[in-house]
N, C-alpha and C positions, 0 to 999 in steps of 0.2 A: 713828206714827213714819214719817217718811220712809225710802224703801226706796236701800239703799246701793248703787251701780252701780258699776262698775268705773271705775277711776281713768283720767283721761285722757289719753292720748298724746300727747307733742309731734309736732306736725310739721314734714315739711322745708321746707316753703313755696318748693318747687323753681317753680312758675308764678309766683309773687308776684316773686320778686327775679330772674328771668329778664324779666317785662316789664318791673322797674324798671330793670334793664338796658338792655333793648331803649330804653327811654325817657330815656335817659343818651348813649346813641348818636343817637339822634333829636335831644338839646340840641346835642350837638358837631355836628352832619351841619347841625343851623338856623344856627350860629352861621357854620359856613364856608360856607355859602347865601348867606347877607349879605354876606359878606366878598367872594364872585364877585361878587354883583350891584351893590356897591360897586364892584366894579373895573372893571366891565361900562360902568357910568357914566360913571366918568371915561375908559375906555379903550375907547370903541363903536368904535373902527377893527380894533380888535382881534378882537371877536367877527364872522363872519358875519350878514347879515342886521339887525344892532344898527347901523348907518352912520345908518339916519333918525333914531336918539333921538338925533342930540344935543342938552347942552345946554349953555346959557351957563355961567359958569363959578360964579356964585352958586346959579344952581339946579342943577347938580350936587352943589356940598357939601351944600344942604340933603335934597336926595333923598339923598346916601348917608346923611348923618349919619341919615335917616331910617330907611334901609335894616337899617344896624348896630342902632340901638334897636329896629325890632320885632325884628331875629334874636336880640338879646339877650334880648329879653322873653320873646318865646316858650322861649328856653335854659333862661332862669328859673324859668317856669310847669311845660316839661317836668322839670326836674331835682326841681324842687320834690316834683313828682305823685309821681317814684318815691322823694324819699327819704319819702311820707305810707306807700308802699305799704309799705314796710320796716319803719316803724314802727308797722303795723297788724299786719304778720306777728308783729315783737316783742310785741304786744299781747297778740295771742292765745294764745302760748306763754307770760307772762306770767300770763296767766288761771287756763290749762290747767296752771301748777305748785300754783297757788292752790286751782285745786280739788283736786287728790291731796294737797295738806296737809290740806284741812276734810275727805276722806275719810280721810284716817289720822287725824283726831282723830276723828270720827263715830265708827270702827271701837273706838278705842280709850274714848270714852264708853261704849258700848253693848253691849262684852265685858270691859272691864275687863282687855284687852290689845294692847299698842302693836303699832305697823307692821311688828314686830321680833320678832313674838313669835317665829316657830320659832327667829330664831337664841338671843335666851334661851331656851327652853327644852334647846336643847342645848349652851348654857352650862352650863346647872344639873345639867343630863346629866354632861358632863364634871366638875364639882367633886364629883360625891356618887363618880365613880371615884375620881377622886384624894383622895378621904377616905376611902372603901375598901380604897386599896391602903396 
């Protein structure tokens, strides 16, 4: 027979959903990246030092419109990673209920008493009083 361990604990998964966090901030912080360097493009008078990019007016749209799709992609990729990371956290708390069920049925094959026994047995406590009294 397999030896019965203690039931396992969920946990807070306080680092998991702090970096998918951190990685949610990182999509927003990409997407306004783009959005400056988009603006950067069409608006080099504006930035410091930005006066030599300019460009014609065709290859600027396609450099922003470029600009915007990788910030968006990378948005993507990043939002993506953390909502994987959340649902790995789900996973495993998922798991970890899974196994304190198959340890409370082991428990309950191999004594011929459930998960619950002390509170019956002070169930049973209680009605043989009150058949006493």
């Amino acid at each position: 027979m397999a030896a019965l361990d203690k039931k396992p604990r969920n946990r807070v998964h306080f680092a998991v959903r702090f970096a998918a966090g951190a990685m949610r901030v990182a999509a927003v912080l990409a997407v306004l990246a783009g959005a400056a360097g988009t603006y950067a493009v069409f608006n080099p008078s504006q930035i410091p030092g930005a006066e030599t990019l300019e460009l014609p007016g065709v290859f600027a749209v396609i450099v922003g419109g470029l600009l915007v799709a990788c910030a968006v992609v990378a948005a993507l990729i990043l939002w993506g990673f953390a909502d994987g990371l959340i649902l790995l956290a789900d996973l495993d708390d998922a798991q970890r209920v899974v196994q304190g069920q198959l340890a409370d049925l082991v428990l309950e094959a191999r004594t011929g008493r459930g998960p619950f026994h002390n509170e019956m047995v002070a169930a049973a406590k209680t009605e043989e009083l009150k058949v006493k009294v």
